[in-house]
mmCIF file of the C-alpha atoms, coordinates in Angstrom:
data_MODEL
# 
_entry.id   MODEL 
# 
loop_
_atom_site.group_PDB 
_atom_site.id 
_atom_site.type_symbol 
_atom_site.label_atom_id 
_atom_site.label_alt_id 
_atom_site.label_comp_id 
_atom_site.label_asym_id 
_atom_site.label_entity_id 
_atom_site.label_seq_id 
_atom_site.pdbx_PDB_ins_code 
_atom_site.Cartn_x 
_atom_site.Cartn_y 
_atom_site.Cartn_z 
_atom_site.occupancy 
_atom_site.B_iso_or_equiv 
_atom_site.pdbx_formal_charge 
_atom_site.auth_seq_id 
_atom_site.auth_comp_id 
_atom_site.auth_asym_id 
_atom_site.auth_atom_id 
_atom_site.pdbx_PDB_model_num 
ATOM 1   C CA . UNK A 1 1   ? 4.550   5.948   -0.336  1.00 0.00 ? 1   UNK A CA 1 
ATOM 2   C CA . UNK A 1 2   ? 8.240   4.243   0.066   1.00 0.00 ? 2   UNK A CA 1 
ATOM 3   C CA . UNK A 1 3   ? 8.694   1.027   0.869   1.00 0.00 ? 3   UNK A CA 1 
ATOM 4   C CA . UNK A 1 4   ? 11.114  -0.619  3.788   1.00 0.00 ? 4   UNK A CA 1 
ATOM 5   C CA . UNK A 1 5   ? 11.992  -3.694  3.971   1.00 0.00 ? 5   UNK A CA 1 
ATOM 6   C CA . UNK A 1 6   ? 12.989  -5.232  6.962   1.00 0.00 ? 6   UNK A CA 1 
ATOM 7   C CA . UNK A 1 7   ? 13.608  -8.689  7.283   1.00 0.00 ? 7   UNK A CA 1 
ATOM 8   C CA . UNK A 1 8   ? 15.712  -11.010 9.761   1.00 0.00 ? 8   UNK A CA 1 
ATOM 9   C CA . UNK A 1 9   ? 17.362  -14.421 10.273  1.00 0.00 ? 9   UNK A CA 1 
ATOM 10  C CA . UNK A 1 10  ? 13.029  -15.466 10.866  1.00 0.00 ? 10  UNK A CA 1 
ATOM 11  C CA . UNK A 1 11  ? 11.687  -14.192 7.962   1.00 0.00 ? 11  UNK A CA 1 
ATOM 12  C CA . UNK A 1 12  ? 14.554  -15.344 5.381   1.00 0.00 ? 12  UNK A CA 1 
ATOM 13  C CA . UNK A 1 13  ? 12.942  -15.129 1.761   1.00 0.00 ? 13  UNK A CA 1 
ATOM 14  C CA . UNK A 1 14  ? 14.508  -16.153 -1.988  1.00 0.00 ? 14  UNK A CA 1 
ATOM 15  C CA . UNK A 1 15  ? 15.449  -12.566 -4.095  1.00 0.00 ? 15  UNK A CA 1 
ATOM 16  C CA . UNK A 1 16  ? 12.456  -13.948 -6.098  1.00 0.00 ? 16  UNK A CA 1 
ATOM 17  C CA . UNK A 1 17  ? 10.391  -13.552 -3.222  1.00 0.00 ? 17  UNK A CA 1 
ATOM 18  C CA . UNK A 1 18  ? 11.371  -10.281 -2.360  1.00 0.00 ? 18  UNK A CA 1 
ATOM 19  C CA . UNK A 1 19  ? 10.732  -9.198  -5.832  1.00 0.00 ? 19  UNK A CA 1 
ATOM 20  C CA . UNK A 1 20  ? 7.291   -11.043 -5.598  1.00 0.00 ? 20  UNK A CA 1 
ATOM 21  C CA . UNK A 1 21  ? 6.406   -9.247  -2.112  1.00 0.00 ? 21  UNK A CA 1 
ATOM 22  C CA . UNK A 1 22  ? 7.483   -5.780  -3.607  1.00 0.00 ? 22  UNK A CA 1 
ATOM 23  C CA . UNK A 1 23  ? 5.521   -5.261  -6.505  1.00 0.00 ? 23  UNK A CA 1 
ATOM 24  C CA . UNK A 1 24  ? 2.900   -6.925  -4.766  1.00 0.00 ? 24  UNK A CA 1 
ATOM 25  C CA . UNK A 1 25  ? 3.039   -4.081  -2.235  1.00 0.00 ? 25  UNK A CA 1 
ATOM 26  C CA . UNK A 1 26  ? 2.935   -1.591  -4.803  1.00 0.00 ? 26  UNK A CA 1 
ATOM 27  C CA . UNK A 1 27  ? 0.243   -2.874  -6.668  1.00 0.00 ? 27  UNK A CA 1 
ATOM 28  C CA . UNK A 1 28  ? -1.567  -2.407  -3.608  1.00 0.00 ? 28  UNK A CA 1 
ATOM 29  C CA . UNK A 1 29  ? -0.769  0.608   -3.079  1.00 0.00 ? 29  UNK A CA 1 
ATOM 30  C CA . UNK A 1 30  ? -2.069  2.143   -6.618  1.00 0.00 ? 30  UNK A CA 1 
ATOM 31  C CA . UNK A 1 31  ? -5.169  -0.132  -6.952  1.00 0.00 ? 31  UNK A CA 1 
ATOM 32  C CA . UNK A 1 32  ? -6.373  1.343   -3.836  1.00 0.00 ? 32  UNK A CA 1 
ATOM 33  C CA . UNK A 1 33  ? -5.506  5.418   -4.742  1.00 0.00 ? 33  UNK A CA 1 
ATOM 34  C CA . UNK A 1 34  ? -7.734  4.446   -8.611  1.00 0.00 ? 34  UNK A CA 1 
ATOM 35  C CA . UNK A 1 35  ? -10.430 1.805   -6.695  1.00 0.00 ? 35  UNK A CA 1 
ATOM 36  C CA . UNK A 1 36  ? -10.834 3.102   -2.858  1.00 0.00 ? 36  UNK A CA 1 
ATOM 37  C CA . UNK A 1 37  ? -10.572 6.859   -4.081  1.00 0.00 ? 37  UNK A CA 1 
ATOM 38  C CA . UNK A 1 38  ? -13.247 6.350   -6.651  1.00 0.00 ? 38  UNK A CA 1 
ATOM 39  C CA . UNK A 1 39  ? -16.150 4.417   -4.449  1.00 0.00 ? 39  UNK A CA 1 
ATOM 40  C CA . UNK A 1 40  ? -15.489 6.993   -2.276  1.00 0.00 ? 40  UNK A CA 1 
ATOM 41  C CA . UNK A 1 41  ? -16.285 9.837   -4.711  1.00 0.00 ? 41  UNK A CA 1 
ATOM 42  C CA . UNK A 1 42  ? -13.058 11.628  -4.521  1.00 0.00 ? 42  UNK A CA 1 
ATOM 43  C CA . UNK A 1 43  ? -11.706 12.971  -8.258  1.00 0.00 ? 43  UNK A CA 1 
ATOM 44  C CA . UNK A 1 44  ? -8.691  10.729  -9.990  1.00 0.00 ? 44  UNK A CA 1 
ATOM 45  C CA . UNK A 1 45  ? -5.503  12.022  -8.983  1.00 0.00 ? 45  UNK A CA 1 
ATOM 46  C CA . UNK A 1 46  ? -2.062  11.398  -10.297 1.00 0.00 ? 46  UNK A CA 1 
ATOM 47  C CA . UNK A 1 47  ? 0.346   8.364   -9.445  1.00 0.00 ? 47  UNK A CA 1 
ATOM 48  C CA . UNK A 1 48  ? 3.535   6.415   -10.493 1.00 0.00 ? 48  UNK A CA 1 
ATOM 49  C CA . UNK A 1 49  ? 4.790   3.581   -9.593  1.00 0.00 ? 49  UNK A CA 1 
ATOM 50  C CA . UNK A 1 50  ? 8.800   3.201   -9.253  1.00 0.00 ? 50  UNK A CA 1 
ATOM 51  C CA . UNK A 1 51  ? 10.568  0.106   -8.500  1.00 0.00 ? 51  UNK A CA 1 
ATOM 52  C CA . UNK A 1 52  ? 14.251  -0.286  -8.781  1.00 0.00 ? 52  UNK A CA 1 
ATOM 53  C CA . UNK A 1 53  ? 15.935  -2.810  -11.622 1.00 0.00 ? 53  UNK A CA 1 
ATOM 54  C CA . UNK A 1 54  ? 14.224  -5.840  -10.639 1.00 0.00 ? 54  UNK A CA 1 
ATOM 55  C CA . UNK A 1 55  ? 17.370  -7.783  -11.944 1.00 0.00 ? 55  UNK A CA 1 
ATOM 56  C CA . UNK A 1 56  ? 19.250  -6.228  -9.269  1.00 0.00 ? 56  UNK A CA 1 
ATOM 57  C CA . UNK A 1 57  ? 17.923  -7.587  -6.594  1.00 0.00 ? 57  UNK A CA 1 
ATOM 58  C CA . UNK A 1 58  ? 18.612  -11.000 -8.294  1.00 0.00 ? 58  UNK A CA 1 
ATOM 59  C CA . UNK A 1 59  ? 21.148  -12.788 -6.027  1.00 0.00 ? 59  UNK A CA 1 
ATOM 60  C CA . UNK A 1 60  ? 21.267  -16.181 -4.144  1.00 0.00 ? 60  UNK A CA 1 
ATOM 61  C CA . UNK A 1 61  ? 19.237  -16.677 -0.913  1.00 0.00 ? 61  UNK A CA 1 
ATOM 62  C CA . UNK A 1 62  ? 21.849  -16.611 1.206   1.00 0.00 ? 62  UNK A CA 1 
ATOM 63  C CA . UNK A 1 63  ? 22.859  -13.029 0.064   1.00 0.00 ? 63  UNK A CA 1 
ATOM 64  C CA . UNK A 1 64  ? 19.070  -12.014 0.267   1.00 0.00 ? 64  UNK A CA 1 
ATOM 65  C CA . UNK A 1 65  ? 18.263  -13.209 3.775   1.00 0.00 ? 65  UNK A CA 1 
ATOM 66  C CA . UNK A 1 66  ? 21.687  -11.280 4.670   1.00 0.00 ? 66  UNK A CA 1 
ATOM 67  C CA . UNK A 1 67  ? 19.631  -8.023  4.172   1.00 0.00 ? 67  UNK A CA 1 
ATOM 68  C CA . UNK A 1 68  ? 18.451  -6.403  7.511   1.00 0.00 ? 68  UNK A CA 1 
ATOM 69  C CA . UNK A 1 69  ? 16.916  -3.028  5.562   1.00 0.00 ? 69  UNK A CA 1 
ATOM 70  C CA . UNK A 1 70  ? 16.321  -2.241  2.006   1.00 0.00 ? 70  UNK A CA 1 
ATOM 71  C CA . UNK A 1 71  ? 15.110  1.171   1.940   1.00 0.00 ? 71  UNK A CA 1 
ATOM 72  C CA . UNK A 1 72  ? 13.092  2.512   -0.856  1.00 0.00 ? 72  UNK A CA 1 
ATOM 73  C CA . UNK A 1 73  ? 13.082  -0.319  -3.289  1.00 0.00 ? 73  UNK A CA 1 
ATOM 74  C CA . UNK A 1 74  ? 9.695   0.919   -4.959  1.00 0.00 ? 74  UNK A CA 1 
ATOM 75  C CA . UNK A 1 75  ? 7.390   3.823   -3.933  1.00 0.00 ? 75  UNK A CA 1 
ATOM 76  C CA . UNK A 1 76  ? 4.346   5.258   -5.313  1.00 0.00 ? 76  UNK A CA 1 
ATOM 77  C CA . UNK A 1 77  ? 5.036   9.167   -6.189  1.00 0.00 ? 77  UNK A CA 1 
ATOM 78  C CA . UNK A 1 78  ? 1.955   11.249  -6.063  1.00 0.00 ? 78  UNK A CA 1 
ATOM 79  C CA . UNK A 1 79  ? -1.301  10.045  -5.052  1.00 0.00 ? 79  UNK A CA 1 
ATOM 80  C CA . UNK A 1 80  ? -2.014  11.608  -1.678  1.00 0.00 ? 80  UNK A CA 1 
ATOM 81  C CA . UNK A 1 81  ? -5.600  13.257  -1.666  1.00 0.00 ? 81  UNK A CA 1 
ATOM 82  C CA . UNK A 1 82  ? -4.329  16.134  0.929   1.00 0.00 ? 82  UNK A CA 1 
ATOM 83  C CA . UNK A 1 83  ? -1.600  17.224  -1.850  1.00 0.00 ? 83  UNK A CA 1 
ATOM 84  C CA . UNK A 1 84  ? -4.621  17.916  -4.107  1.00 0.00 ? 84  UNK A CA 1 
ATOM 85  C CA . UNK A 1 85  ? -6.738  19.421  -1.752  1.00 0.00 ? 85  UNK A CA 1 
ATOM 86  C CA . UNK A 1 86  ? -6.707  22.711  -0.502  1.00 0.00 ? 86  UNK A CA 1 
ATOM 87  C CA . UNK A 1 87  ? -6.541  23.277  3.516   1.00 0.00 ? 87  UNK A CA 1 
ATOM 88  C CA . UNK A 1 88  ? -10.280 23.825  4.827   1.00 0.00 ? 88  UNK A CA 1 
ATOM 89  C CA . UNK A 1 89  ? -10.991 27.150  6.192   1.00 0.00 ? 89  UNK A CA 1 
ATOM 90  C CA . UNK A 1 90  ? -11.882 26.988  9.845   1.00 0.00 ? 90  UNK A CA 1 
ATOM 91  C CA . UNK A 1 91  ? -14.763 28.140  10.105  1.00 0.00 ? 91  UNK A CA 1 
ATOM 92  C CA . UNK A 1 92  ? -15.918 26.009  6.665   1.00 0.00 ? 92  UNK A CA 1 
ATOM 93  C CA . UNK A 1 93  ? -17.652 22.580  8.136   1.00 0.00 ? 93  UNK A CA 1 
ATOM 94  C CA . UNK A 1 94  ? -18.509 21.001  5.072   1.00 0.00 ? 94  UNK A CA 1 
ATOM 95  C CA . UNK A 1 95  ? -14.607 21.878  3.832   1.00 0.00 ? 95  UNK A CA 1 
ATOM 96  C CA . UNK A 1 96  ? -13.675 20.428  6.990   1.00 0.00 ? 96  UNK A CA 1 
ATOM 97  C CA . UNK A 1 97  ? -15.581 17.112  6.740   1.00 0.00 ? 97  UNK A CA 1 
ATOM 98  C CA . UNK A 1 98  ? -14.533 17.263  3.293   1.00 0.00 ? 98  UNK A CA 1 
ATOM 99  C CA . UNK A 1 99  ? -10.459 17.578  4.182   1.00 0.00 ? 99  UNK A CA 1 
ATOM 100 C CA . UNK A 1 100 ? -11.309 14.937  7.070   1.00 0.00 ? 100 UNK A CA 1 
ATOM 101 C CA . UNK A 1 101 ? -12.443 12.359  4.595   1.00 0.00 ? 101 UNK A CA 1 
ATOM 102 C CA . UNK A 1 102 ? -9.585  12.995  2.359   1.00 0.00 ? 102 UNK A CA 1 
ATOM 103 C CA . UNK A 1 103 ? -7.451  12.422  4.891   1.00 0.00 ? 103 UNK A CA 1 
ATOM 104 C CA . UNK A 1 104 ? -8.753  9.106   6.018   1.00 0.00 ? 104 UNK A CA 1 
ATOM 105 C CA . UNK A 1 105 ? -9.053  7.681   2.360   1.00 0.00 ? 105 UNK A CA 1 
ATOM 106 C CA . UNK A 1 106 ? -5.141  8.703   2.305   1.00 0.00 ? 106 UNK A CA 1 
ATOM 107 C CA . UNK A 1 107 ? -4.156  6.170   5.450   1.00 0.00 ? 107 UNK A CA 1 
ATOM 108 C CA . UNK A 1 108 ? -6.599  3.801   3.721   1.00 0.00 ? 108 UNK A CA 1 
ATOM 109 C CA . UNK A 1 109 ? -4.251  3.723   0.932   1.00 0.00 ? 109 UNK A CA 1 
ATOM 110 C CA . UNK A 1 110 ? -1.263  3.893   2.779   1.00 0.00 ? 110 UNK A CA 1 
ATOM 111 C CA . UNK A 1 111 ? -2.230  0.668   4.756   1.00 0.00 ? 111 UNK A CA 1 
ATOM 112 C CA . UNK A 1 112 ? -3.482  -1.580  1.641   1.00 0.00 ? 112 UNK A CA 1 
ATOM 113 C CA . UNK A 1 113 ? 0.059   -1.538  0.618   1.00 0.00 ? 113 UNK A CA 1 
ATOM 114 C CA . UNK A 1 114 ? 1.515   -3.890  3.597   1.00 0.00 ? 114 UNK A CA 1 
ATOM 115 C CA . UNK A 1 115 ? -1.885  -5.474  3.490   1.00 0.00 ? 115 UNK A CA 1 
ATOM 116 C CA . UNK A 1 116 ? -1.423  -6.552  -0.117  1.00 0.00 ? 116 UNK A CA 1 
ATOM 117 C CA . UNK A 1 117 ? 1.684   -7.834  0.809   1.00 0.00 ? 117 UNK A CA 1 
ATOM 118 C CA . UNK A 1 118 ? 0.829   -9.395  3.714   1.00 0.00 ? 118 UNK A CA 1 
ATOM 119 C CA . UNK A 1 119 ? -1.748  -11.465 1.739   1.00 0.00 ? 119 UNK A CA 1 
ATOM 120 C CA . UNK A 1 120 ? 0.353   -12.584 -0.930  1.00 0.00 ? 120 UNK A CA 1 
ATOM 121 C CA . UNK A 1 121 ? 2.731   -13.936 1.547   1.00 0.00 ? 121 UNK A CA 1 
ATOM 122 C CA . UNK A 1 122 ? -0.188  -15.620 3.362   1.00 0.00 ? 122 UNK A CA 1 
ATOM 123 C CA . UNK A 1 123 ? -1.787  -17.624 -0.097  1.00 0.00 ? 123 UNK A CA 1 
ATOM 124 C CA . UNK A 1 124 ? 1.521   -18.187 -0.943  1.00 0.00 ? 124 UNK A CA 1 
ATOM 125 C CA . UNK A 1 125 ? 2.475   -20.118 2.425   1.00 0.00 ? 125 UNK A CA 1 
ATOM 126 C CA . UNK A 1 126 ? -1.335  -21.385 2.008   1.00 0.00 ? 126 UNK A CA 1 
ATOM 127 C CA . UNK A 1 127 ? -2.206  -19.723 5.170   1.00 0.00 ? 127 UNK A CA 1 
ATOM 128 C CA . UNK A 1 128 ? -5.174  -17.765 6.560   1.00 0.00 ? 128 UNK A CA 1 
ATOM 129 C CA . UNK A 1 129 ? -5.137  -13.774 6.002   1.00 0.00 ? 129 UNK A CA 1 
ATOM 130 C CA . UNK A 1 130 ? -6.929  -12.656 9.323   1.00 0.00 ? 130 UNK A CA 1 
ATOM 131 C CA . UNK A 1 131 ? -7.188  -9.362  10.989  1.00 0.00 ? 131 UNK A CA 1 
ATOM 132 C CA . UNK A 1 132 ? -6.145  -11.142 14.089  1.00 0.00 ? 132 UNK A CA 1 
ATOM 133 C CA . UNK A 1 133 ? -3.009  -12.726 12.401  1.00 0.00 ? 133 UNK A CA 1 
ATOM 134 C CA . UNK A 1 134 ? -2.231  -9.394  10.785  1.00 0.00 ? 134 UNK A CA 1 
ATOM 135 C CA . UNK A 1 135 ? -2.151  -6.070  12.903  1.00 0.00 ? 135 UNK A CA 1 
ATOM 136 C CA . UNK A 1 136 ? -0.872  -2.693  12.385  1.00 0.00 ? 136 UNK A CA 1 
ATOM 137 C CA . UNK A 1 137 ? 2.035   -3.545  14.526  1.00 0.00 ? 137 UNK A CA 1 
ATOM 138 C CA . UNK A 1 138 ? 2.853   -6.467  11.881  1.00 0.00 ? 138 UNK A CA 1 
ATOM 139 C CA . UNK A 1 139 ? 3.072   -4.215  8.833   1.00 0.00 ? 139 UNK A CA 1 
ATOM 140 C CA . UNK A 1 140 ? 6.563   -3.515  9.505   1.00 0.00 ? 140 UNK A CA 1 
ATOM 141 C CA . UNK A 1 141 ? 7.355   -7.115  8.458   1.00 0.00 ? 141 UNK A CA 1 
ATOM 142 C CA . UNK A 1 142 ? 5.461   -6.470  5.265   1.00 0.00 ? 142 UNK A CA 1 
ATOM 143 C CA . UNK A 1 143 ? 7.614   -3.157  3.886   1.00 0.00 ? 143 UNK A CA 1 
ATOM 144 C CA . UNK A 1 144 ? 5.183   -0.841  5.803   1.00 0.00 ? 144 UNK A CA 1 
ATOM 145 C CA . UNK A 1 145 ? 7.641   0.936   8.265   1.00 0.00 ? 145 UNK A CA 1 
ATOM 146 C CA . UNK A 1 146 ? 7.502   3.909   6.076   1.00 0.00 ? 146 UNK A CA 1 
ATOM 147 C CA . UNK A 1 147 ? 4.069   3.884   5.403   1.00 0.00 ? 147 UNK A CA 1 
ATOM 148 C CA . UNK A 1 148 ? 3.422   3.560   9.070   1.00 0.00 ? 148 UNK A CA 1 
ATOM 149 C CA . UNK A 1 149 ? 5.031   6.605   9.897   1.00 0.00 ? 149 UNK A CA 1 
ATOM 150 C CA . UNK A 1 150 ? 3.001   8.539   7.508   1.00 0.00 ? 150 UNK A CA 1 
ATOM 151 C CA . UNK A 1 151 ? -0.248  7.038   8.855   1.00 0.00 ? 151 UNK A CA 1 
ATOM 152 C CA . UNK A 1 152 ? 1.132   8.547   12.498  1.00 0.00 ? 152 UNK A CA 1 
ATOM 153 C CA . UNK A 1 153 ? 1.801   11.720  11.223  1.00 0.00 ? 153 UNK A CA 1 
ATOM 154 C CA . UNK A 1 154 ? -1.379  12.049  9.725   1.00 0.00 ? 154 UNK A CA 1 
ATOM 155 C CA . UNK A 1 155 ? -2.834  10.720  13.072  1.00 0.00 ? 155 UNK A CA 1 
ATOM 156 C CA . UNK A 1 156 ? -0.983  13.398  14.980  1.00 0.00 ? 156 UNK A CA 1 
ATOM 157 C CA . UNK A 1 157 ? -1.435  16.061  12.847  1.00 0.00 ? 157 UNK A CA 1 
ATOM 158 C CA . UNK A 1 158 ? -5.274  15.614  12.208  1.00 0.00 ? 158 UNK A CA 1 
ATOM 159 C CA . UNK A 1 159 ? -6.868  13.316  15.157  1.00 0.00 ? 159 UNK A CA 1 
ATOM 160 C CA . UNK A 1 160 ? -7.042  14.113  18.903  1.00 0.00 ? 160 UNK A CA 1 
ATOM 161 C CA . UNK A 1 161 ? -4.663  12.251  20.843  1.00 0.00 ? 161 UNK A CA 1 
ATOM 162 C CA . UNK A 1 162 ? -7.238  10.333  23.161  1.00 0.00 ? 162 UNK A CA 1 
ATOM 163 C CA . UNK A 1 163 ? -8.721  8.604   19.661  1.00 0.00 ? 163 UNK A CA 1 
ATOM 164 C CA . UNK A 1 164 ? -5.933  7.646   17.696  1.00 0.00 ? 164 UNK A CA 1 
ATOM 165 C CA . UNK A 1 165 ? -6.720  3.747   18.703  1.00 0.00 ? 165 UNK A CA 1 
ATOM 166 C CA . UNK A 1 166 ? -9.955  4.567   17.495  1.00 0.00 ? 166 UNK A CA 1 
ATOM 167 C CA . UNK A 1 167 ? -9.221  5.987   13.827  1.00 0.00 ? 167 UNK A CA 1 
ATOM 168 C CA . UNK A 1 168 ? -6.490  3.630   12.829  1.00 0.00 ? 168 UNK A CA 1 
ATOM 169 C CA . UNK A 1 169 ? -8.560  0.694   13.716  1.00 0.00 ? 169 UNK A CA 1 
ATOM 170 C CA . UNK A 1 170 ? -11.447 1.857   11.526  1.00 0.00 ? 170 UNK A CA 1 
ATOM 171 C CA . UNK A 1 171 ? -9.667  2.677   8.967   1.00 0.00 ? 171 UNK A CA 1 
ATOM 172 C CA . UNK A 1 172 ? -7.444  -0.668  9.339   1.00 0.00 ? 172 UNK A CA 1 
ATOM 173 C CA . UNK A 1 173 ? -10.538 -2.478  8.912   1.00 0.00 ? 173 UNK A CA 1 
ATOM 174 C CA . UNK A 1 174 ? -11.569 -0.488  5.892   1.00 0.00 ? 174 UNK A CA 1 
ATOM 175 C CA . UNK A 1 175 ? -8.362  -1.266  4.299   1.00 0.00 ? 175 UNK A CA 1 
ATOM 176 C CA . UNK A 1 176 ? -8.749  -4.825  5.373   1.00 0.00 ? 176 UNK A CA 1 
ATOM 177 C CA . UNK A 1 177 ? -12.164 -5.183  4.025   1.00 0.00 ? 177 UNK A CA 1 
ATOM 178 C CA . UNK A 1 178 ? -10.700 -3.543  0.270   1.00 0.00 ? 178 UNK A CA 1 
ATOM 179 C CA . UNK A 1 179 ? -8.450  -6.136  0.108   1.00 0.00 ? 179 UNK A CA 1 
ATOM 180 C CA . UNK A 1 180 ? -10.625 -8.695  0.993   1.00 0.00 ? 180 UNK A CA 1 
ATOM 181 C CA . UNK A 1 181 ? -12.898 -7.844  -1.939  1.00 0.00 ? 181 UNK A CA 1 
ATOM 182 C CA . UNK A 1 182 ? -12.632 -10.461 -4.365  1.00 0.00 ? 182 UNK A CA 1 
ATOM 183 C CA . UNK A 1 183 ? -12.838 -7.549  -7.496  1.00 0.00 ? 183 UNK A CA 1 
ATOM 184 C CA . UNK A 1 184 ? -10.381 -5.633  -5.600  1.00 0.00 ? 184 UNK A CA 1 
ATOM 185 C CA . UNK A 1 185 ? -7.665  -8.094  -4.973  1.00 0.00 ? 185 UNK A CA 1 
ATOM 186 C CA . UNK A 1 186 ? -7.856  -9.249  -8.903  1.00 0.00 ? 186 UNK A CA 1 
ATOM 187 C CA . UNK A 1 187 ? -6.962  -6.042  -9.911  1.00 0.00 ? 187 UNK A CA 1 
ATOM 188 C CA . UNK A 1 188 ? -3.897  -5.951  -7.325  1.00 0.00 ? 188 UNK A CA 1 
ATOM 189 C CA . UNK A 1 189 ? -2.975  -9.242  -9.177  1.00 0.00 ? 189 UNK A CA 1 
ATOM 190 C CA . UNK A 1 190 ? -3.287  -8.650  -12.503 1.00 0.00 ? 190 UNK A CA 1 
ATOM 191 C CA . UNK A 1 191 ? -1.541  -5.112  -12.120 1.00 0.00 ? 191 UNK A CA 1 
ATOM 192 C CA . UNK A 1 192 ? 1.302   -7.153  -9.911  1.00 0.00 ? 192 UNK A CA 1 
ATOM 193 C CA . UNK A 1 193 ? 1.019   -9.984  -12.844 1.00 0.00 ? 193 UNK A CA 1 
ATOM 194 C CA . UNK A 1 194 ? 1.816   -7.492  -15.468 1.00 0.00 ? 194 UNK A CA 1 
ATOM 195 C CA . UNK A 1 195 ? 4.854   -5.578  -13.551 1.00 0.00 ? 195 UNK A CA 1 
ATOM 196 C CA . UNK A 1 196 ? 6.659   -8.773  -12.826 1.00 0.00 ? 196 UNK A CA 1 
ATOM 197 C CA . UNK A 1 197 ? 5.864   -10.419 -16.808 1.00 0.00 ? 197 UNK A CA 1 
ATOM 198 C CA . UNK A 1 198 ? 6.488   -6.873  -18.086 1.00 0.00 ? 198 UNK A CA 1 
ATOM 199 C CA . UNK A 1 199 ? 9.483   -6.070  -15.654 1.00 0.00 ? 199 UNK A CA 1 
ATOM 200 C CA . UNK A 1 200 ? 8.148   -2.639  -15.083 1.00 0.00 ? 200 UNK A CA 1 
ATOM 201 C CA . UNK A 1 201 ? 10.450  0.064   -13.702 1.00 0.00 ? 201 UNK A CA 1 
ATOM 202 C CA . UNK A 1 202 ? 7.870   2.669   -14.374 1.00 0.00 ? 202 UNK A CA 1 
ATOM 203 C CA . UNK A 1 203 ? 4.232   2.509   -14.161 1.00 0.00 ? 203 UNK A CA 1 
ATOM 204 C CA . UNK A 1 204 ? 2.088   5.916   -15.149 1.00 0.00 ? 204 UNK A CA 1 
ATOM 205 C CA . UNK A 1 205 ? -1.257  5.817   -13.669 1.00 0.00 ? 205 UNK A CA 1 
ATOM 206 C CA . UNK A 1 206 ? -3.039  5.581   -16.768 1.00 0.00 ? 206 UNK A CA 1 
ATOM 207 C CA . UNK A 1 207 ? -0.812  2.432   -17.687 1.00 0.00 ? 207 UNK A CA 1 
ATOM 208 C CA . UNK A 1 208 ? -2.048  1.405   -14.010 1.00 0.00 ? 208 UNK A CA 1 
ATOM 209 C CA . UNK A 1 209 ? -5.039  2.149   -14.846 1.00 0.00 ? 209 UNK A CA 1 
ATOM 210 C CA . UNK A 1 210 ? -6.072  0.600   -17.700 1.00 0.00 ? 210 UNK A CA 1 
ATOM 211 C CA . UNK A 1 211 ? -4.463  -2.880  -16.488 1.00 0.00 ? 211 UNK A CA 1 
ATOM 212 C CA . UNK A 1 212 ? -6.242  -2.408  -13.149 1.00 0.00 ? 212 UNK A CA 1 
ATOM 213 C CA . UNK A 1 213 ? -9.633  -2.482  -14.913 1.00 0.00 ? 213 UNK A CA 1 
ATOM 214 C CA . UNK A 1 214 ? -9.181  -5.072  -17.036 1.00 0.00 ? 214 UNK A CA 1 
ATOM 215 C CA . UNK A 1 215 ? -7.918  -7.484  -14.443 1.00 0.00 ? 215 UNK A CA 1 
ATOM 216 C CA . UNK A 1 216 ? -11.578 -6.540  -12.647 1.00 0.00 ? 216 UNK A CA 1 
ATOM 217 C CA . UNK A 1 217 ? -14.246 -9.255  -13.171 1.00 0.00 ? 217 UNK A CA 1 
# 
């Protein structure tokens, strides 16, 4: 799960920002492998979180809003469900179903990333956070470009052609609807809280973990 950023002469942010946005992402990212994961009743799996030397992206607006891609600035290694998994046998349904759901719970996770930063960008700018103000085709302004690309492979790979629409706007929602959870937005907080106080280059899961629980009410 890399993270793009892509950003323009309408979108020009402070390096602070950028940092904010980032970590904010990530958080996402690994709140929803530990939280979505478990209520859906899939075992833990491994993550890290990565992000670059904070204190070099520390430079002066006008050299941040300069930048038109900054390409892998943090990513989540590990936590895909379908790395864990074995492939179903064909002629298995319940493996099937099994793989299916494994899959879907994977682009769930993919998408909470951009979501979470998305949101942050909204409370901070004291605006609403709406499913109609933030589509799929917006998450490219919110790092998700790479993530997006793994959410079409998957799609391609895995989904008929004639219901892609159909998948990736369930499973938008779904995303949407984890984020919107109070509990589950805390704990993308409190873990983003704690990278940026901590300044975090390396997050293990159980580190994640354990500050992801206590930041739940």
């Amino acid at each position: 799960m890399k993270r793009n950023y892509i950003t323009d002469a309408f979108t020009p942010a402070t390096s602070y920002d950028l940092i904010s946005r980032t970590v904010y992402h990530e958080a996402g990212h690994a709140a929803a492998i530990y939280l979505y994961n478990k209520q859906k009743h899939f075992p833990p799996i491994h993550f890290r979180i990565e992000i670059e030397d904070l204190s070099e992206l520390d430079m002066p607006p006008e050299r941040a809003c300069k930048f038109k891609l900054w390409n892998c600035v943090a990513k989540v290694e590990g936590g895909r469900l379908t790395h864990l998994l074995p492939p179903p046998q064909s002629e298995n349904e319940e493996q099937r179903n099994a793989y299916l759901a494994a899959i879907k719970a994977d682009i769930v996770n993919l998408l909470v990333g951009p979501l979470a930063e998305a949101k942050y960008v909204a409370l901070c700018d004291d605006e609403n956070f709406s499913p109609l103000l933030v589509t799929t085709d917006a998450l490219k302004f919110y790092g998700g470009a790479s993530d997006m690309e793994k959410v079409t492979e998957y799609l391609e790979c895995f989904f008929d052609s004639h219901i892609h629409n159909l998948v990736l706007t369930e499973l938008f929602n779904a995303a949407f609807a984890f984020i919107s959870d109070r509990s589950n937005w805390q704990a993308i907080e409190s873990l983003a809280d704690y990278i940026l106080l901590n300044n975090k280059q390396t997050v293990h899961c159980e580190e994640a973990i354990q500050v992801i629980e206590a930041g739940r009410p």
